[in-house]
VOROMI-806729 format. One record per residue (C-alpha): residue in one letter; x, y, z. Coordinates in Angstrom, 1 decimal, decimal comma. Example, Ala and Ser with C-alpha at 12.3 -4.5 7.8 and 13.67 -1.06 7.14 Angstrom:
VOROMI-806729
- res|px|py|pz
- A|12,3|-4,5|7,8 .
- S|13,7|-1,1|7,1 .
end
This chain:
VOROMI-806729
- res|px|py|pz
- X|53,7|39,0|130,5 .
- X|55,0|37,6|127,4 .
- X|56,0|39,7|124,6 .
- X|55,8|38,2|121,0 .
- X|58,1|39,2|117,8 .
- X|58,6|38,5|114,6 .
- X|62,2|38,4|113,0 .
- X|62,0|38,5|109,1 .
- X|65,6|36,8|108,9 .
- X|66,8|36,7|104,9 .
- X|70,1|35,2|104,3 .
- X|72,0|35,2|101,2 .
- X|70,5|31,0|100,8 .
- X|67,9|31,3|102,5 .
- X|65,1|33,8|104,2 .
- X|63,1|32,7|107,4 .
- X|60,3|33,8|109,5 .
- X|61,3|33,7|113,2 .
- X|58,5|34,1|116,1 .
- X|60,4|35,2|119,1 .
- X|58,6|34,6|122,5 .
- X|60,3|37,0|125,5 .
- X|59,5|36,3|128,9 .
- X|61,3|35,6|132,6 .
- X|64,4|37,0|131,0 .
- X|64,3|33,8|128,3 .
- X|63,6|34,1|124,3 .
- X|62,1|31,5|122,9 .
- X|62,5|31,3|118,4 .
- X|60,3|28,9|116,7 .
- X|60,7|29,1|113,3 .
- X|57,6|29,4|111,0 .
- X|58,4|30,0|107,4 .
- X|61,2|29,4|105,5 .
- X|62,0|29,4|101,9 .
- X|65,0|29,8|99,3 .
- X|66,5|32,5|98,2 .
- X|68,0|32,0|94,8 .
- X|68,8|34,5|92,3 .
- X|68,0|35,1|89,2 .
- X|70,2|35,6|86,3 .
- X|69,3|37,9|83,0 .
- X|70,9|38,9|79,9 .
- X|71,5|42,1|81,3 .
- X|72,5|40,7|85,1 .
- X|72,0|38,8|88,2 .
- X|69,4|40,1|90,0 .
- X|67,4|39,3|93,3 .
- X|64,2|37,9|93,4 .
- X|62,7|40,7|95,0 .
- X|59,1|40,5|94,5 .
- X|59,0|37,1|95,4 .
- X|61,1|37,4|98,5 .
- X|58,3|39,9|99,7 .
- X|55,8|37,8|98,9 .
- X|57,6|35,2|100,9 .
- X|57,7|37,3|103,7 .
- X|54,1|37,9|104,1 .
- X|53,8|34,5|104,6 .
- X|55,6|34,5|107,3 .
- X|53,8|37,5|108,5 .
- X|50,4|35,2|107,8 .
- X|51,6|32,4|109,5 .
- X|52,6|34,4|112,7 .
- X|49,1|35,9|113,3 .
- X|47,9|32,5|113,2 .
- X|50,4|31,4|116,3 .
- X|50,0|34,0|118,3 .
- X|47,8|36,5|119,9 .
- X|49,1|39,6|119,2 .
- X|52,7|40,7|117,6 .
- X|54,6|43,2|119,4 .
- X|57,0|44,0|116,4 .
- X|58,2|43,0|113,5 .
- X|61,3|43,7|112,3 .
- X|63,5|43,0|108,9 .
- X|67,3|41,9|108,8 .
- X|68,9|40,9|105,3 .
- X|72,9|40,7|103,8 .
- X|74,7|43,9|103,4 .
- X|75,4|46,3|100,4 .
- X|72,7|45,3|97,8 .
- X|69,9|48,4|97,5 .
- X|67,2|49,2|95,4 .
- X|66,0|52,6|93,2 .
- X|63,0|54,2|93,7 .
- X|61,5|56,8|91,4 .
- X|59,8|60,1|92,7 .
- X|56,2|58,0|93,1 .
- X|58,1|55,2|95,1 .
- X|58,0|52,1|92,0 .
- X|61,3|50,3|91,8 .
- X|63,6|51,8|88,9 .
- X|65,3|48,5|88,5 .
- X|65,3|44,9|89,9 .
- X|67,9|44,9|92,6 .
- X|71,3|43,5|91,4 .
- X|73,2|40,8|93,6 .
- X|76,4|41,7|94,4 .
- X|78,2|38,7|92,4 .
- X|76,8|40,3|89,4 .
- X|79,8|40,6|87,0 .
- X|79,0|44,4|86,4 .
- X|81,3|45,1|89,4 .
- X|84,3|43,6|88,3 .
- X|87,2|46,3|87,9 .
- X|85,5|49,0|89,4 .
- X|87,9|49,5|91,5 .
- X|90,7|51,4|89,3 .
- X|87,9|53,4|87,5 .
- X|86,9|54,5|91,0 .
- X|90,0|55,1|92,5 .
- X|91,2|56,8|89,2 .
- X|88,5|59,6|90,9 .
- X|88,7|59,0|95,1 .
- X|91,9|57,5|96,3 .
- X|91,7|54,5|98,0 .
- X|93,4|56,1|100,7 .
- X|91,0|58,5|100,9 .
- X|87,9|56,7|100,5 .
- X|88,8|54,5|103,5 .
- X|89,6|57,6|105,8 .
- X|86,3|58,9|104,8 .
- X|84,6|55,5|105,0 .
- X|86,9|53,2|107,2 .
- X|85,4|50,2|105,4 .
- X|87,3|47,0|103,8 .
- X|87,8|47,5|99,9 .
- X|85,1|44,2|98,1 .
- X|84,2|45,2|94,5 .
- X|80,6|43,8|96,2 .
- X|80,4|47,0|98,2 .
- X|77,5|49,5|97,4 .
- X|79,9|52,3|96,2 .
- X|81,5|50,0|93,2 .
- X|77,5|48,7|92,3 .
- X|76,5|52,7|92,3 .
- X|79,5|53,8|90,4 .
- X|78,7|50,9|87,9 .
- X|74,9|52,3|88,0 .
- X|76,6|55,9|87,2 .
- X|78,7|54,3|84,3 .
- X|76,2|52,2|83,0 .
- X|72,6|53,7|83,4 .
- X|73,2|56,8|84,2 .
- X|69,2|57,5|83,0 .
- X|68,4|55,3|86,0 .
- X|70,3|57,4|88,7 .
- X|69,1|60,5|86,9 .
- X|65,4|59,2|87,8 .
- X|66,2|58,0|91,5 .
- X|64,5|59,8|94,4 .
- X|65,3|57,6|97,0 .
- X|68,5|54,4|97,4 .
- X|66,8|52,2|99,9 .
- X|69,5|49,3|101,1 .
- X|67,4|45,4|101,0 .
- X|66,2|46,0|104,2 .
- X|65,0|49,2|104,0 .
- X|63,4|48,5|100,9 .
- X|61,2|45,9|102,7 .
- X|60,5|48,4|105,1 .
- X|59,3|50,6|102,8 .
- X|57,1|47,7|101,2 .
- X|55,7|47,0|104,7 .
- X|55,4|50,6|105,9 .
- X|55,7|53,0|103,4 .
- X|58,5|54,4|105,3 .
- X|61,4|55,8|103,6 .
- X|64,5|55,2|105,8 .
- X|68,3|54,3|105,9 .
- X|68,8|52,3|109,4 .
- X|72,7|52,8|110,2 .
- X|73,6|49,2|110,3 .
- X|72,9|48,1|106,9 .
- X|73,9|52,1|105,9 .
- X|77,4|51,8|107,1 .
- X|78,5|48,5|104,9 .
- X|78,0|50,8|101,8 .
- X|81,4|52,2|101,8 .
- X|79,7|55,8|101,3 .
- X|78,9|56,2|105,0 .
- X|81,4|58,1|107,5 .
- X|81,3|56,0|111,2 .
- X|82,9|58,9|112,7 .
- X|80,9|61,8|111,3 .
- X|77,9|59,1|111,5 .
- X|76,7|60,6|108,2 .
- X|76,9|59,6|104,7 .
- X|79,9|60,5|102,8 .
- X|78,2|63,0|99,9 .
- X|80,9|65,2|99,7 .
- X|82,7|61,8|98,7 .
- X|80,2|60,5|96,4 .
- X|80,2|64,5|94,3 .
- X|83,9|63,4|93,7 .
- X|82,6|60,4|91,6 .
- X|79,7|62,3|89,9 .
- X|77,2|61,4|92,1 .
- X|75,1|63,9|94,1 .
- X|73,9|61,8|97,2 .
- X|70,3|63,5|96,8 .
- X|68,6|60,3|97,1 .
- X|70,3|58,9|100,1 .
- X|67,6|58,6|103,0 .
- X|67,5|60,3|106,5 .
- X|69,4|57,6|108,7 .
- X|67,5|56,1|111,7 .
- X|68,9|53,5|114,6 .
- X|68,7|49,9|115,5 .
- X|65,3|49,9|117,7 .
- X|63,5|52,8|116,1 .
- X|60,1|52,7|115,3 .
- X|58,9|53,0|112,2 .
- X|55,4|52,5|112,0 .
- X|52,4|50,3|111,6 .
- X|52,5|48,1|108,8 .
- X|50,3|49,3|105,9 .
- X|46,1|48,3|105,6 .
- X|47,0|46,3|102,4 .
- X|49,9|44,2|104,2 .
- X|47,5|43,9|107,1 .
- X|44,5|43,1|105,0 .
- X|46,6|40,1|102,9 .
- X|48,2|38,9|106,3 .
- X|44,9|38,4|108,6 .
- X|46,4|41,1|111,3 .
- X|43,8|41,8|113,5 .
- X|46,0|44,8|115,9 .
- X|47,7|47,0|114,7 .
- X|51,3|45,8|114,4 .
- X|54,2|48,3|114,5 .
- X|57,5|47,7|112,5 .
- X|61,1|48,5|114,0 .
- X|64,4|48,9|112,9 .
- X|67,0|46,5|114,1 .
- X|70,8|46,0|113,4 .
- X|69,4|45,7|110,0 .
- X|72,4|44,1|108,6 .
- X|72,2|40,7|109,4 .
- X|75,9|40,4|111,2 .
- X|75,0|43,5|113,1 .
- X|71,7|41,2|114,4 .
- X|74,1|37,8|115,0 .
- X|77,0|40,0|117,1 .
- X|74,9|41,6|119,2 .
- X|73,5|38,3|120,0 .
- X|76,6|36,9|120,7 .
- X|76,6|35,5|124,1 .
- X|79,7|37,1|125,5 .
- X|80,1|38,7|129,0 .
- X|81,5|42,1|129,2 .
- X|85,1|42,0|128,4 .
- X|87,6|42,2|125,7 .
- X|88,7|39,0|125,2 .
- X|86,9|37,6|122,9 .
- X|86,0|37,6|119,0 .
- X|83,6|36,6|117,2 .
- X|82,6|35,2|114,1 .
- X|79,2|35,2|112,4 .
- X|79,5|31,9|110,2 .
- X|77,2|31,5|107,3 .
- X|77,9|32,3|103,1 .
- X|80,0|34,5|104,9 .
- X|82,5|34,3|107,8 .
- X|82,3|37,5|109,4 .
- X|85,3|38,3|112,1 .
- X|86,3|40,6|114,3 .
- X|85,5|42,5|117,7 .
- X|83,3|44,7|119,4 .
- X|84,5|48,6|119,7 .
- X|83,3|51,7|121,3 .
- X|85,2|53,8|118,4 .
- X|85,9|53,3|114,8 .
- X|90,1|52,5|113,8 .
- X|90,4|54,1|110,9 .
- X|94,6|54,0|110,9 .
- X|97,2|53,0|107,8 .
- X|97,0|49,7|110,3 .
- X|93,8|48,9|109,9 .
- X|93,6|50,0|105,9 .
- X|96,8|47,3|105,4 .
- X|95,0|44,5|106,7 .
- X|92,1|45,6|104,9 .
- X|89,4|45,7|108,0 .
- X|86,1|47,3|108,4 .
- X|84,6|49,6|111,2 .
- X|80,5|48,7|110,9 .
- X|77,8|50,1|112,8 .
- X|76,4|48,0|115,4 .
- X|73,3|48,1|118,0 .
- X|73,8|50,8|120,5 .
- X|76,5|52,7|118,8 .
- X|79,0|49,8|118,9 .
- X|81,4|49,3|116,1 .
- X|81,8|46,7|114,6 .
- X|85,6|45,8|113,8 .
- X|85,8|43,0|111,6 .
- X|86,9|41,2|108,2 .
- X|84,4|39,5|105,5 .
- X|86,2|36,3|104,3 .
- X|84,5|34,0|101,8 .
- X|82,9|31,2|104,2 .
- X|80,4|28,4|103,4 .
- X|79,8|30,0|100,4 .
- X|83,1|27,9|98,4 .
- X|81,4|24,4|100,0 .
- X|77,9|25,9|98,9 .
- X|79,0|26,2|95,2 .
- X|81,0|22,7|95,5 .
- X|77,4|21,0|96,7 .
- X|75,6|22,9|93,8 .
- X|77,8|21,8|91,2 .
- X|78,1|17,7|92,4 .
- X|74,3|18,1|92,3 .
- X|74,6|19,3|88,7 .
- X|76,7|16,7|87,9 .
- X|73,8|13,9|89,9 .
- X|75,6|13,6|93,2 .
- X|73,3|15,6|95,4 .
- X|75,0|15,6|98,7 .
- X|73,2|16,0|101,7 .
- X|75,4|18,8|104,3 .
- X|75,6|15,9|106,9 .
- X|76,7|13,2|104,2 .
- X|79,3|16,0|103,3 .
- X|80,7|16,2|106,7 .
- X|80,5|13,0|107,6 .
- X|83,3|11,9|104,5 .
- X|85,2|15,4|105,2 .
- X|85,3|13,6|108,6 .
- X|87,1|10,6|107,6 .
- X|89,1|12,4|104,8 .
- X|92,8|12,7|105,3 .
- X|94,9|15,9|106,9 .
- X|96,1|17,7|104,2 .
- X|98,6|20,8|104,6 .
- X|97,1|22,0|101,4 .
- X|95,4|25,5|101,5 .
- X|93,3|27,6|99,3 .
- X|93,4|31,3|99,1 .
- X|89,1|31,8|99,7 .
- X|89,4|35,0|97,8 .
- X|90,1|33,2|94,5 .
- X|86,2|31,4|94,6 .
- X|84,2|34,2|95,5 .
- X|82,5|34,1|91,9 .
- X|79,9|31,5|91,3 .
- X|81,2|28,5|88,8 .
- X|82,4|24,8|89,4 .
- X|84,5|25,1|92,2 .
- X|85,1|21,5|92,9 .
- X|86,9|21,5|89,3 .
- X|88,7|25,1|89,8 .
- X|89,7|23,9|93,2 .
- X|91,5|20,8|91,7 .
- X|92,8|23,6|88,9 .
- X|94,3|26,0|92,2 .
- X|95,8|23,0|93,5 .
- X|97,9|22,4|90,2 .
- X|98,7|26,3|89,6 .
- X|99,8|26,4|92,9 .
- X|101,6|22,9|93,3 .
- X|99,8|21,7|96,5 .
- X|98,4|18,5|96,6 .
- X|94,5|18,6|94,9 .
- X|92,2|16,6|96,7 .
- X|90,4|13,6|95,1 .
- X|87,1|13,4|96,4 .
- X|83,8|15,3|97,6 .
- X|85,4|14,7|101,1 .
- X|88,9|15,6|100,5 .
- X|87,5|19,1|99,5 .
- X|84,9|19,7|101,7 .
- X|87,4|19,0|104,0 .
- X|90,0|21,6|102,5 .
- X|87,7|24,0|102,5 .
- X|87,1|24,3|106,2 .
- X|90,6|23,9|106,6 .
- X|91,3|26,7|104,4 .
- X|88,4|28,8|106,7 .
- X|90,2|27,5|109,8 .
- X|93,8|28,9|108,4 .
- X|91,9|32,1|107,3 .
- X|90,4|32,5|110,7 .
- X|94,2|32,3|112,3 .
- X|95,6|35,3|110,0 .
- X|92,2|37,2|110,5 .
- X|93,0|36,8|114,8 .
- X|96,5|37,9|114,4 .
- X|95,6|40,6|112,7 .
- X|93,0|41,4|115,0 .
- X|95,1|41,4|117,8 .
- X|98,0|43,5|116,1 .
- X|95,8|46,5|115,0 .
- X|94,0|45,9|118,6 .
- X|96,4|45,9|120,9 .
- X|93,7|42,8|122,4 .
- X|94,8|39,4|123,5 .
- X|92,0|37,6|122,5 .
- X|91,6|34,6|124,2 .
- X|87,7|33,2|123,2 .
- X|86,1|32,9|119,8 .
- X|82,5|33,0|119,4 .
- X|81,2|31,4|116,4 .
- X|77,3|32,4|115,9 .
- X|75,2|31,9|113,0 .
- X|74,6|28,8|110,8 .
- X|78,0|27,8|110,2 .
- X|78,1|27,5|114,3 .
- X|76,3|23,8|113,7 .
- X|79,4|22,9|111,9 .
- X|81,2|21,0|114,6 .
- X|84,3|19,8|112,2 .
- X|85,0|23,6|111,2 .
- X|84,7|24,6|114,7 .
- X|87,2|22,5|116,0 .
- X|89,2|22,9|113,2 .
- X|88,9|26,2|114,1 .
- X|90,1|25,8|117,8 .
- X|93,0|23,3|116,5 .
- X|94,4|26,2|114,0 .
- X|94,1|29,0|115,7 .
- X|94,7|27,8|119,6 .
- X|92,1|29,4|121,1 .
- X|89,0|28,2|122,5 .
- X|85,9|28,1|120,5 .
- X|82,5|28,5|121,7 .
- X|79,6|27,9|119,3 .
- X|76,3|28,8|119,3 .
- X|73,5|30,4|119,0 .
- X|72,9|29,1|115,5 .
- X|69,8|31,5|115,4 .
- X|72,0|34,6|116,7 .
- X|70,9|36,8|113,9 .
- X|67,5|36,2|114,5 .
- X|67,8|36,3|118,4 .
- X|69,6|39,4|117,7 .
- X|66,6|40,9|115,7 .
- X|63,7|40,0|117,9 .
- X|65,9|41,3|121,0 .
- X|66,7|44,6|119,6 .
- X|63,1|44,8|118,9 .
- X|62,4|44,7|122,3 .
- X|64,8|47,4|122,8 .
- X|63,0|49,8|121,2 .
- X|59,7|48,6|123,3 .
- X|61,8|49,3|126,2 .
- X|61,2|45,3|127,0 .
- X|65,1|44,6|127,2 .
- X|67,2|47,6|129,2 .
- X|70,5|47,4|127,2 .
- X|72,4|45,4|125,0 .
- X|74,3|44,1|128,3 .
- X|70,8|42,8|129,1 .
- X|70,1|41,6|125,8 .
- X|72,9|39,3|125,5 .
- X|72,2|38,1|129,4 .
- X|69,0|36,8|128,0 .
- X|70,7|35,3|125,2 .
- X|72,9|33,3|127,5 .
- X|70,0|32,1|129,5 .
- X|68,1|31,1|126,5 .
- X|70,6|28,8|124,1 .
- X|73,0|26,1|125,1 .
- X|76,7|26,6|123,4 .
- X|78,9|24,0|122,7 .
- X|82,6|24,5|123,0 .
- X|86,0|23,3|121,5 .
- X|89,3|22,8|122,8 .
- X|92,2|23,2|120,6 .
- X|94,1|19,7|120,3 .
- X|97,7|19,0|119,5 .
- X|96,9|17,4|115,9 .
- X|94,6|18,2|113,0 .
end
């Protein structure tokens, strides 16, 4: 008998609605919905579009009951780190902020000036990003401290949309853990942390595990979306990476990485136990929850997001690229031994101009052309992903020998053999719809439809084709 779930997949770009058919050890995603996700920027901020995202959602939850009999699940996955307020009768204090919102920006000295940064990452074991949740609530602290006075419950993105489906107040682990006010060891949030900075912690949730049920969905949601069953809604690995890895179609060894390649690349490997070591705080890594009590061991670098703000601005300026047109001139585009440091373009502006300006500062050659940087930019991704593996392997003590690139970015056949070229490894890409594989899997977890996350990613290999990558001699 076929089992039917829905993955509510929202991206930092882009959200989709993902109806996952299970059966004869096989998935099957078609997708049904999808829309943008494009902030929205204030006087006082840059906030998500929060209400409409919802909205957007119940489509997809419309347009689901209208493909199939009966849904099984449905389950929420989103980015990491951004969260909402809720007030003692459950309305939404403020609009959630995005985490590029300039309000972050040198938090970290008035933080650590309270928690050393030694300290917070032996409490916390995660990698130091002014995006993280503990900077944005420190900022809500310093800023509106009325608001944070008023909060009865922090709800992470996913959560929140849990809440809006449900009614459910919950803080799944996955999305929890990329706060950098959760513990992976105690498996607990880090209040005792958190009074250091002035903040008690009594609105943090009671936290719940990937494949966890969490309830029906509520009359009103079921009432606007046409369901006829009742439909039950489940945790996943909430966080979108934790989704993508554990759809990552590796078998059951250590010698392999992976990298969940959207906005963001995402890189690092699979752990039974958090490393929380002066190593791992030097290169700056991050122990994440994962499904079934995995860890995930990995590093955020600043992906897609630098080509995503080139295409933006050339469309500003009336040359609207199409991604394939892009690739095709980054194709035919001369090797360049120029590199950019990624970390220098996380804010939004006109990177094709400041990337022109980096290459002057920094006396490399600039490139010339919307395919002469396109082309940089993956090159730079494909040098990051080299350091990031070295790293990984010295903190380790792994010889990794695979990389598994899953996600969006997987479709990007130039980066991934760039990727193969730089680093000397082999590179095997795909699923491009990992996260929402992931989701609709884990889903069928908590049914007891899929045995174990051994099982999960069997079905995973039966059900997408990969492509892979040999390194070559020249770039």
């Amino acid at each position: 008998m076929k089992r039917s779930y829905l993955a509510l997949d929202l991206g930092a770009e882009s959200g989709r609605a993902m109806l996952a058919h299970l059966g004869g050890g096989k998935v099957e995603l078609a997708e049904l919905h999808r829309f943008a996700n494009v902030p929205v920027r204030l006087p006082t901020g840059l906030y998500w579009d929060t209400l409409r995202l919802f909205h957007e959602m119940c489509e997809g939850i419309r347009a689901a009951q209208k493909n199939t009999e009966q849904l099984d699940g449905i389950a929420v996955d989103t980015w990491g780190v951004d969260f909402g307020l809720l007030s003692a009768d459950g309305s939404l204090l403020d609009n959630p902020r995005h985490y590029r919102d300039a309000r972050n920006l040198g938090t970290f000295q008035e933080v650590f000036a309270k928690v050393p940064r030694k300290e917070i990452f032996r409490q916390t074991g995660i990698q130091f990003m002014e995006i993280n949740s503990l900077y944005q609530l420190h900022a809500v602290q310093r800023d509106m401290p009325q608001v944070l006075a008023c909060a009865s419950q922090l709800l992470f993105m996913p959560d929140l949309f849990n809440y809006f489906l449900t009614g459910a107040r919950a803080s799944e682990r996955t999305i929890a853990s990329t706060s950098q006010f959760y513990n992976p060891i105690k498996k607990q949030f880090a209040t005792d942390m958190l009074r250091q900075l002035g903040i008690t912690g009594s609105f943090l949730g009671k936290l719940t595990d990937p494949g966890m049920e969490l309830g029906p969905v509520l009359p009103y949601i079921a009432e606007l979306c046409n369901l006829e069953h009742e439909t039950l809604v489940y945790t996943i690995g909430s966080h979108d990476t934790a989704s993508a890895v554990a759809a990552v179609p590796a078998p059951a060894s250590n010698d392999w990485c992976y990298i969940s390649s959207g906005t963001w690349s995402l890189m690092g490997v699979e752990l039974d136990d958090p490393i929380i070591t002066d190593a791992s705080l030097e290169a700056n890594f991050t122990n994440e929850a994962g499904v079934q009590n995995k860890i995930r061991f990995l590093k955020n670098i600043p992906g897609l997001w630098v080509l995503q703000e080139c295409k933006r601005a050339w469309a500003r300026d009336g040359e609207d690229y199409s991604y394939a047109e892009l690739m095709e001139r980054a194709g035919a585009a001369s090797p360049s031994e120029t590199v950019l440091d990624l970390d220098e373009f996380i804010s939004p502006g006109n990177h094709p101009r400041r990337i022109v300006e980096y290459c002057h500062e920094t006396g490399q050659q600039p490139p010339h052309d919307a395919g002469s940087i396109t082309r940089l930019i993956l090159y730079s991704l494909a040098v990051r992903y080299k350091q990031v593996l070295e790293l990984l392997e010295q903190v380790t003590g792994r010889d990794i020998k695979v990389i598994h690139i899953v996600g969006g970015g997987s479709r990007n056949r130039l980066l991934n053999q760039l990727a193969a070229d730089v680093t000397g490894r082999r590179v095997v890409a795909g699923p491009a719809e990992a996260t929402s594989a992931g989701n609709a899997l884990t889903q069928a977890l908590g049914t007891g439809n899929v045995g174990s996350l051994e099982e999960l990613r069997a079905i995973v290999r039966q059900s997408f084709e990969v492509e892979e990558f040999q390194p070559k001699a020249a770039l």
